[in-house]
FISE-721100 format. One line per field, with one value per residue (C-alpha): residue in three letters; x, y, z. Coordinates in nm, 2 decimals. Layout:
residues N
residuo = ALA,...
c1 = X,...
c2 = Y,...
c3 = Z,...
end
This chain:
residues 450
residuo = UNK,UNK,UNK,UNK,UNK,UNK,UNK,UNK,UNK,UNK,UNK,UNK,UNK,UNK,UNK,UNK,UNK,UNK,UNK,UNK,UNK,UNK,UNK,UNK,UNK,UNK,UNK,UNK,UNK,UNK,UNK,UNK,UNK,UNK,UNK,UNK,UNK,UNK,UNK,UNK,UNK,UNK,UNK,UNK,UNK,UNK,UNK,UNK,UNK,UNK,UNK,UNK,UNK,UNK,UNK,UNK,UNK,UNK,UNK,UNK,UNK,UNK,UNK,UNK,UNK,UNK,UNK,UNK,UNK,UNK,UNK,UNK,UNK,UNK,UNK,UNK,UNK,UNK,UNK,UNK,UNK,UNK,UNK,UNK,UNK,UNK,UNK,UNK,UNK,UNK,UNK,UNK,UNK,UNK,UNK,UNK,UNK,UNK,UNK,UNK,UNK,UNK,UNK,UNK,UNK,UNK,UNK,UNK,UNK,UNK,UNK,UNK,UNK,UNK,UNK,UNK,UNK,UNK,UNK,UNK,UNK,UNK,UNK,UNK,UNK,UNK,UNK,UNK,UNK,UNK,UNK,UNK,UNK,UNK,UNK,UNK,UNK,UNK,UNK,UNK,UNK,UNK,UNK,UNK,UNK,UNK,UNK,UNK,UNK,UNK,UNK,UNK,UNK,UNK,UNK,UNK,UNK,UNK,UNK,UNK,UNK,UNK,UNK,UNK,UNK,UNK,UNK,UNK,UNK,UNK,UNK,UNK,UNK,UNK,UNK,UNK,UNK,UNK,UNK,UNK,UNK,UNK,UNK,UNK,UNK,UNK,UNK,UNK,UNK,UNK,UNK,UNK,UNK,UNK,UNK,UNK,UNK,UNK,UNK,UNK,UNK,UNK,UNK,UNK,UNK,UNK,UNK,UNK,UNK,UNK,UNK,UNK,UNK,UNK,UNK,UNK,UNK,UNK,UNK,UNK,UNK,UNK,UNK,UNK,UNK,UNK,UNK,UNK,UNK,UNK,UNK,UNK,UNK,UNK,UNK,UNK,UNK,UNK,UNK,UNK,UNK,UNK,UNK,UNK,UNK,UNK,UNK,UNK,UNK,UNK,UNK,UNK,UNK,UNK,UNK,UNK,UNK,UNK,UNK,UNK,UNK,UNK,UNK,UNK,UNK,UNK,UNK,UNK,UNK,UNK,UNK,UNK,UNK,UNK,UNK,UNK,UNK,UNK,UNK,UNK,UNK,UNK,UNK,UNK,UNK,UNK,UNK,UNK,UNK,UNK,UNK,UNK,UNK,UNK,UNK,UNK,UNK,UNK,UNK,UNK,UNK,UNK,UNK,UNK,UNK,UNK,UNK,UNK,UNK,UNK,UNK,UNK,UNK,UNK,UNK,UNK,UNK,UNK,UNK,UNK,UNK,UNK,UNK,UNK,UNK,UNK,UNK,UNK,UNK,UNK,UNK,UNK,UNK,UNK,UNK,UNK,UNK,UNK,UNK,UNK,UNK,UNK,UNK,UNK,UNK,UNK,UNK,UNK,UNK,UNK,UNK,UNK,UNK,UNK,UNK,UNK,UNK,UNK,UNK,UNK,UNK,UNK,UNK,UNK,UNK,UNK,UNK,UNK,UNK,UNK,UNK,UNK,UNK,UNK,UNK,UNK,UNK,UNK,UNK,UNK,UNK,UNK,UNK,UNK,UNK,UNK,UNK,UNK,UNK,UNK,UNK,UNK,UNK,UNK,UNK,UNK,UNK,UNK,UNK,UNK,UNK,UNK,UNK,UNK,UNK,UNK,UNK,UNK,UNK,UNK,UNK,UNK,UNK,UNK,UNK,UNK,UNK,UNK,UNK,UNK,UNK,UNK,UNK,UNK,UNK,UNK,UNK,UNK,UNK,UNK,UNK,UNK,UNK,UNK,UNK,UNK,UNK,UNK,UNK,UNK,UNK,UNK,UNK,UNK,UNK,UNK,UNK,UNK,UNK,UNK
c1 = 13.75,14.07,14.44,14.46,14.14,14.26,14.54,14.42,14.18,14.48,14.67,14.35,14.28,14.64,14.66,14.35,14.43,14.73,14.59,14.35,14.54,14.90,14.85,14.67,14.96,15.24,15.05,15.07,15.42,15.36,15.55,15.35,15.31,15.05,15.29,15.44,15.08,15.02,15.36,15.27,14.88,15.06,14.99,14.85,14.56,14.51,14.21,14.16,13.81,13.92,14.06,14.23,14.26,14.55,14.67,14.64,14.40,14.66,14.88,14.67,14.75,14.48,14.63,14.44,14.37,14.26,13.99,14.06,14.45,14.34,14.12,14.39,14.64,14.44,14.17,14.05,14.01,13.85,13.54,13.62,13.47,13.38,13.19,12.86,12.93,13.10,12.96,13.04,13.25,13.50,13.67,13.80,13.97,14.21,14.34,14.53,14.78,15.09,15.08,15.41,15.37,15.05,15.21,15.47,15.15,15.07,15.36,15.39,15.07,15.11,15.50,15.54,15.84,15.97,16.08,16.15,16.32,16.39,16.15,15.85,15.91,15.66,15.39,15.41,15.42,15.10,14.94,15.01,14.87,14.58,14.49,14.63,14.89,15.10,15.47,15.51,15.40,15.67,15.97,15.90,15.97,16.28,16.39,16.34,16.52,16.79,16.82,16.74,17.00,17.00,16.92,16.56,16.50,16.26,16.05,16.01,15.93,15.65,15.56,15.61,15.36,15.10,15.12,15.14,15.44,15.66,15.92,16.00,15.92,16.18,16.49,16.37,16.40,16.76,16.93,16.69,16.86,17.18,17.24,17.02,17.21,17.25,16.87,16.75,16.98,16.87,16.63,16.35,16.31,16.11,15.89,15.75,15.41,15.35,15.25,15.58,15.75,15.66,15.73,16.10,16.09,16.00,16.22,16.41,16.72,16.75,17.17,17.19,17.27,16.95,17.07,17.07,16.72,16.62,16.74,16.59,16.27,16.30,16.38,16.08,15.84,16.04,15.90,15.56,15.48,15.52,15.30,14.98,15.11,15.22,15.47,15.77,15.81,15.88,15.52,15.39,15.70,15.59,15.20,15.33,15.54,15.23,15.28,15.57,15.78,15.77,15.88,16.25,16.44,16.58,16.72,16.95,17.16,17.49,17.39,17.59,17.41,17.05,17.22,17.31,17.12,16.76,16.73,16.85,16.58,16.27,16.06,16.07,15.87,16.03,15.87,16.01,16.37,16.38,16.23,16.47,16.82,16.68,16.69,17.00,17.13,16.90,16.89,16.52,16.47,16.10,15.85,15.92,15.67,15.98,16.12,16.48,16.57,16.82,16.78,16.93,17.05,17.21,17.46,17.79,17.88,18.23,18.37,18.70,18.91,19.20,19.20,19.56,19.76,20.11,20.41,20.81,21.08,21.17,20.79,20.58,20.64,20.45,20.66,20.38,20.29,19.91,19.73,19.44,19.19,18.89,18.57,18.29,17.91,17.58,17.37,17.33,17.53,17.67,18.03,18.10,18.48,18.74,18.90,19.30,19.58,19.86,20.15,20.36,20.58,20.35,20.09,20.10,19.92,19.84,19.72,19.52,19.41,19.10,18.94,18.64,18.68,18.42,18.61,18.86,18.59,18.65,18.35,18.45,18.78,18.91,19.23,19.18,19.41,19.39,19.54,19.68,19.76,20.00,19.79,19.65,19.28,19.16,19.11,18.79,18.81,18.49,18.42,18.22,17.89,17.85,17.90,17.62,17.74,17.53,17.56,17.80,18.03,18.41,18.52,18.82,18.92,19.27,19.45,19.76,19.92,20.14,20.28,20.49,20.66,20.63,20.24,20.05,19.93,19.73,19.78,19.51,19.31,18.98,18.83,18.49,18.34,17.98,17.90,17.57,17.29,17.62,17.88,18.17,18.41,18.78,19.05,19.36,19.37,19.66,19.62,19.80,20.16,20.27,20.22,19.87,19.62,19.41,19.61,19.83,19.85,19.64,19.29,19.21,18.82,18.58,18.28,17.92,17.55,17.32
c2 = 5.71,5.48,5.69,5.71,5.92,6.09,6.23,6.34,6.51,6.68,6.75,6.94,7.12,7.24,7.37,7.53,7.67,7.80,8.05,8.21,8.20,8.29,8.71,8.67,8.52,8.70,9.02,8.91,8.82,8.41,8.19,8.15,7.80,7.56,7.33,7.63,7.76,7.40,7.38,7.66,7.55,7.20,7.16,7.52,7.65,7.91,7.81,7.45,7.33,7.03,6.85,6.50,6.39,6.16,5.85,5.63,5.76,5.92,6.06,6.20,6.47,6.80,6.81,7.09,6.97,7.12,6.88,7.00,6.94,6.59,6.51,6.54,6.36,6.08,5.87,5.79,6.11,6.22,5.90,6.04,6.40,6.41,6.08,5.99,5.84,6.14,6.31,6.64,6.61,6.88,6.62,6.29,6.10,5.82,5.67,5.38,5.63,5.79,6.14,6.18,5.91,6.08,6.46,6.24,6.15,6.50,6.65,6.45,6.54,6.90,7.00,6.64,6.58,6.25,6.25,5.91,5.80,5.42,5.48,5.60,5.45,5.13,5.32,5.59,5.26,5.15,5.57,5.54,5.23,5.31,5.58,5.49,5.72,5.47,5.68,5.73,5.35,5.24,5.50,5.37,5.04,5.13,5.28,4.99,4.74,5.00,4.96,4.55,4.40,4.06,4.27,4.37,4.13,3.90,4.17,4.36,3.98,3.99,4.34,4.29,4.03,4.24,4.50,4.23,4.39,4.03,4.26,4.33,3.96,3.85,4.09,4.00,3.62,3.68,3.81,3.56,3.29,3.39,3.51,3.33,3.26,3.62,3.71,3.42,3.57,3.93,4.14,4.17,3.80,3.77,4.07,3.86,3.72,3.28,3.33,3.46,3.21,2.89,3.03,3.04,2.76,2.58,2.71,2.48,2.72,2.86,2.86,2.78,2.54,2.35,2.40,2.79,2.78,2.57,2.83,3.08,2.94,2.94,3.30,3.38,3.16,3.37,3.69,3.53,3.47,3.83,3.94,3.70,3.82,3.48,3.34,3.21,2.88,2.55,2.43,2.78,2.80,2.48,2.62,2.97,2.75,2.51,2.26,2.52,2.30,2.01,2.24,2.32,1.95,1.84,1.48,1.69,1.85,1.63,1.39,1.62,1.91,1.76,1.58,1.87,2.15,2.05,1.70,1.90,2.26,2.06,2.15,1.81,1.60,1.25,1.06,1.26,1.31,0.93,0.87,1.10,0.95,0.59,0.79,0.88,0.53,0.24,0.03,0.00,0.39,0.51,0.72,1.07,1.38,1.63,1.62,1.43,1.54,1.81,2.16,2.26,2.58,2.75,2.65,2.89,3.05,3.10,3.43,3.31,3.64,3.47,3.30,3.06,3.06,2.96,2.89,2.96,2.86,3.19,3.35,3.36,3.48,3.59,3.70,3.83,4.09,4.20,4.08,4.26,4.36,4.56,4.48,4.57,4.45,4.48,4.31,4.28,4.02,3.79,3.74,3.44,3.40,3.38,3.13,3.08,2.88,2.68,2.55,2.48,2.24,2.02,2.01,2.25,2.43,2.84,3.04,3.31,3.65,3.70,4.08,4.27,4.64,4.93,5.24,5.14,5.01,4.69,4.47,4.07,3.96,3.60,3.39,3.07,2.75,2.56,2.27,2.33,1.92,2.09,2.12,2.44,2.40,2.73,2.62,2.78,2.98,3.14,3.41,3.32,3.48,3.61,3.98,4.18,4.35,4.63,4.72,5.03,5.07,4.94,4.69,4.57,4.16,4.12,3.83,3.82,3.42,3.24,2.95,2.77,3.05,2.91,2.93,2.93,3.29,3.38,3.54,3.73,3.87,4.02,4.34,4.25,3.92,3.75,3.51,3.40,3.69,3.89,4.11,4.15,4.44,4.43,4.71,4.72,4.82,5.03,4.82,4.60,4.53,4.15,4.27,4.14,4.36,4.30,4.15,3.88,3.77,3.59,3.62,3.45,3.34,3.56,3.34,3.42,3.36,3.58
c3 = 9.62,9.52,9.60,9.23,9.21,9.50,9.36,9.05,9.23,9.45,9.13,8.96,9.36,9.36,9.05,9.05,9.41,9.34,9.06,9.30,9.59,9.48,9.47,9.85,9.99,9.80,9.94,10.30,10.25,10.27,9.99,9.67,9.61,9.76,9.92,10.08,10.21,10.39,10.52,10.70,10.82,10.94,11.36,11.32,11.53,11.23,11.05,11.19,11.09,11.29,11.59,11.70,12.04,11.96,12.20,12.48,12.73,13.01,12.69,12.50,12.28,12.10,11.74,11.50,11.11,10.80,10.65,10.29,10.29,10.47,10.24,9.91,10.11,10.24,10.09,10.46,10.53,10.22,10.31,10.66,10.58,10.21,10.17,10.17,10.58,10.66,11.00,11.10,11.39,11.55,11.76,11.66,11.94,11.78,12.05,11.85,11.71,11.95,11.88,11.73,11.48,11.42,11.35,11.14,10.92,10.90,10.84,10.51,10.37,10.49,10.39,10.17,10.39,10.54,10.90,11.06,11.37,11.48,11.80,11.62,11.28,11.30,11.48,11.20,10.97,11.13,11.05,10.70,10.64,10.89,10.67,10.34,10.29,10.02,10.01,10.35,10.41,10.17,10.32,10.67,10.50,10.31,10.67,10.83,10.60,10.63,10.96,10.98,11.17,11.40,11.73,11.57,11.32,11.53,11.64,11.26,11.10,11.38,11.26,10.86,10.92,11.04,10.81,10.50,10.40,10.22,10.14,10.45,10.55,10.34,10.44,10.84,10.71,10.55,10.89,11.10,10.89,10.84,11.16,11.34,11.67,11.73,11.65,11.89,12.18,12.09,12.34,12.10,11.99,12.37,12.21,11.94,11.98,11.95,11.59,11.47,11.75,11.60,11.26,11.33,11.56,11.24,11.00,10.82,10.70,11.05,11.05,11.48,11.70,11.86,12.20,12.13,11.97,12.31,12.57,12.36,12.39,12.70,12.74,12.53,12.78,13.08,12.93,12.83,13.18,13.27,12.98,13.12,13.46,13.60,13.81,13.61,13.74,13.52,13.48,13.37,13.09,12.93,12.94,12.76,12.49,12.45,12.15,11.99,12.30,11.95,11.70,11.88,11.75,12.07,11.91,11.71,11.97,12.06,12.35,12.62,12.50,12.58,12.91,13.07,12.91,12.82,13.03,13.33,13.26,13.40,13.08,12.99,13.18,13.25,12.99,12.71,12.88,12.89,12.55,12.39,12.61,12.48,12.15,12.10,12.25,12.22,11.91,11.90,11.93,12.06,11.86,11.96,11.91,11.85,11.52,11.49,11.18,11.13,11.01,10.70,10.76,10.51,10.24,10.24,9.91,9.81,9.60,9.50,9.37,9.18,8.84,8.94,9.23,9.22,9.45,9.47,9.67,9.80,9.81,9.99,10.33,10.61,10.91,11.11,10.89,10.74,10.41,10.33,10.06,10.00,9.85,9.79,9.74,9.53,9.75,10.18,10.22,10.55,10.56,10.78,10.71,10.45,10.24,10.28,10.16,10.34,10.31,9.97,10.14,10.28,10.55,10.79,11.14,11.04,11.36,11.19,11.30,11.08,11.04,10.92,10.92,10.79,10.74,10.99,11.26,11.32,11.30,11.38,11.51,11.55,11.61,11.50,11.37,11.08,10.88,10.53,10.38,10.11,9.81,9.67,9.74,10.00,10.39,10.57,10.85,11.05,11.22,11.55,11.38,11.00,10.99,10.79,10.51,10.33,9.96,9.82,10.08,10.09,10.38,10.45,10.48,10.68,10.82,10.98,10.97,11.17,11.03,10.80,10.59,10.25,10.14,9.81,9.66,9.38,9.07,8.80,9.02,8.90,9.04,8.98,9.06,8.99,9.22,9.22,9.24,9.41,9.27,9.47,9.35,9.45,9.50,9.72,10.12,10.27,10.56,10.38,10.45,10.32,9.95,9.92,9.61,9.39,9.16,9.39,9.72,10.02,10.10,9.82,9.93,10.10,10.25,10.27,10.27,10.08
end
């Protein structure tokens, strides 16, 4: 039987149900709908016509079930008990399923309500799609891309994969990309199995530094070792990375990077460490299995705010004081630093205090220099990672300068801003002191990858 059968036949059951049973239960003071009267059966002894021994052996768990409200809830259940394979079992052991993932399952198709948690939300992920249970599937999804961030990216691409879920694929790919140095240096990317490995070792818009995506590696071959219970010595890391070892572009990093990070970790043996020095310096440079050629990464976008900017002799000043502005987006995007101006009487050094804040949190800080050359074109600064930020909520962009008084600022500003696939909204921030708004003033560039 398809879901779609399924639930028309659930549809017809309840309705048909509810006319015979809706005096019984008003009588013995019960609620007189038929959700109401399997809310109350759910993980209820009272009229079980069957039971599940749920989880690992050592925690296992004796869950009671009703086959009937199983059965219009689940098409697996429904072949399970109803179909023409069904046997007539009182005990079903299902030891794949942890049992609170399991009574997650249940308590959807008993009280149709959703209860997820981050430590149980991909095992009760794996239930639903065990058992075909389509709307729980897709809210432990919409849960999880909720909760995506760099720290457990790695480890829900791995996942996403396995369920076949691209959605989720492609969210996981977003942060993995965007903030790829902080994924590869997270906990969970030594979680992920060789498959999903090699599939980032090989990504060409992977925004990091080689010599990060090396130690990484690394880390991830420490931690394989343990998992085939072996010792972690230099030899056995190069077994657990295998050929993924080719996929990490070592002739990319700057020459001291690979002298006295990867020539010096012992992963190498001494043919490739000399084939890759000769590499970098000899004229008639060797054939080398790792790839030389640079990733991509990704391509910054700019959102520029202002429709002129302008200059006077006696404005604009700074005197250590804050200009800031709120915005606002559409779409998860990653900030990775804003776009300022400089000096209107020539070129200039700015020392910068750049600032991310989410209803007053602050999220990324840096002081950083830069050089205006006098025109009015915008001058990059970065944040040391790109800062996540999610759809329909207000942050707040500061920076505090240092530096020549006299600076560009600009003028129609617009509160809404297409850029791209992105719209940015705009509206002033009372952490503002240095008169910058919507309207006028600094901060005229947010920068970003989406």
């Amino acid at each position: 039987m398809t879901p779609s059968s399924c639930k028309d036949k659930q549809n017809k059951a309840t309705t048909k149900t509810h006319k015979i049973t809706t005096h019984k239960m008003t009588q013995n003071n019960y609620t007189d709908t038929q959700n109401d009267a399997n809310s109350v059966m759910f993980n209820n002894e009272m009229m079980a016509d069957v039971h599940f021994v749920v989880g690992p052996p050592g925690g296992t768990q004796r869950v009671p079930g009703h086959k009937y409200v199983l059965a219009v809830g689940s098409s697996v259940f429904h072949a399970m008990f109803y179909g023409e394979l069904a046997e007539d079992q009182d005990e079903i052991r299902i030891p794949d399923v942890e049992p609170p993932s399991f009574l997650a399952m249940l308590k959807y198709i008993y009280c149709d309500e959703i209860d997820l948690c981050a430590d149980t939300v991909l095992a009760t992920l794996y239930a639903a799609k065990k058992y075909i249970v389509p709307h729980l599937a897709r809210a432990c999804v919409n849960f999880l891309e909720t909760s995506l961030s760099a720290k457990n990216a790695c480890v829900l691409l791995s996942q996403s994969c396995l369920f076949e879920e691209p959605d989720l694929t492609q969210r996981c790919w977003e942060v993995i990309d965007a903030q790829a140095e902080l994924a590869l240096r997270s906990e969970g990317f030594c979680d992920i199995d060789v498959q999903t490995l090699e599939s980032i070792l090989r990504r060409e818009t992977l925004n990091a530094k080689e010599m990060v995506v090396f130690e990484a590696a690394l880390s991830w071959a420490e931690v394989e070792c343990q998992r085939r219970e072996l010792p972690p010595t230099i030899e056995n890391k190069r077994l657990a990375l295998g050929k993924a070892i080719y996929l990490i572009r070592i002739p990319t990093m700057a020459l001291e990077d690979f002298a006295n990070g990867a020539a010096q970790s012992g992963v190498l043996t001494l043919n490739e460490t000399n084939d890759i020095f000769l590499w970098y310096t000899a004229a008639n440079k060797p054939e080398l299995l790792f790839c030389s050629k640079p990733r991509k990464g990704l391509s910054p976008q700019r959102c520029h705010r202002f429709q002129s900017c302008a200059y006077r002799s006696n404005q604009w000043r700074y005197r250590g004081r804050c200009d800031s502005i709120q915005f606002a987006v559409d779409k998860r995007v990653f900030i990775a630093g804003f776009g300022l101006y400089g000096s209107s009487c020539g070129s200039a050094e700015y020392s910068a205090k750049i600032e991310l804040k989410r209803q007053g949190m602050p999220m990324a800080q840096r002081i950083i220099k830069y050089f205006s050359d006098g025109s009015s074109s915008t001058f990059p600064v970065w944040f040391e990672y790109p800062v996540q930020i999610e759809p329909d909520t207000f942050y707040t962009a500061s920076v505090v300068l240092d530096g020549n008084e006299l600076s560009y600022f600009g003028q129609e500003g617009m509160t809404e801003v297409q850029c791209g696939k992105v719209t940015f909204q705009f509206q002033c921030s009372s952490d503002s002191t240095n008169g910058t708004g919507v309207q006028g003033g600094q901060i005229p560039e947010l920068v970003f990858y989406a």
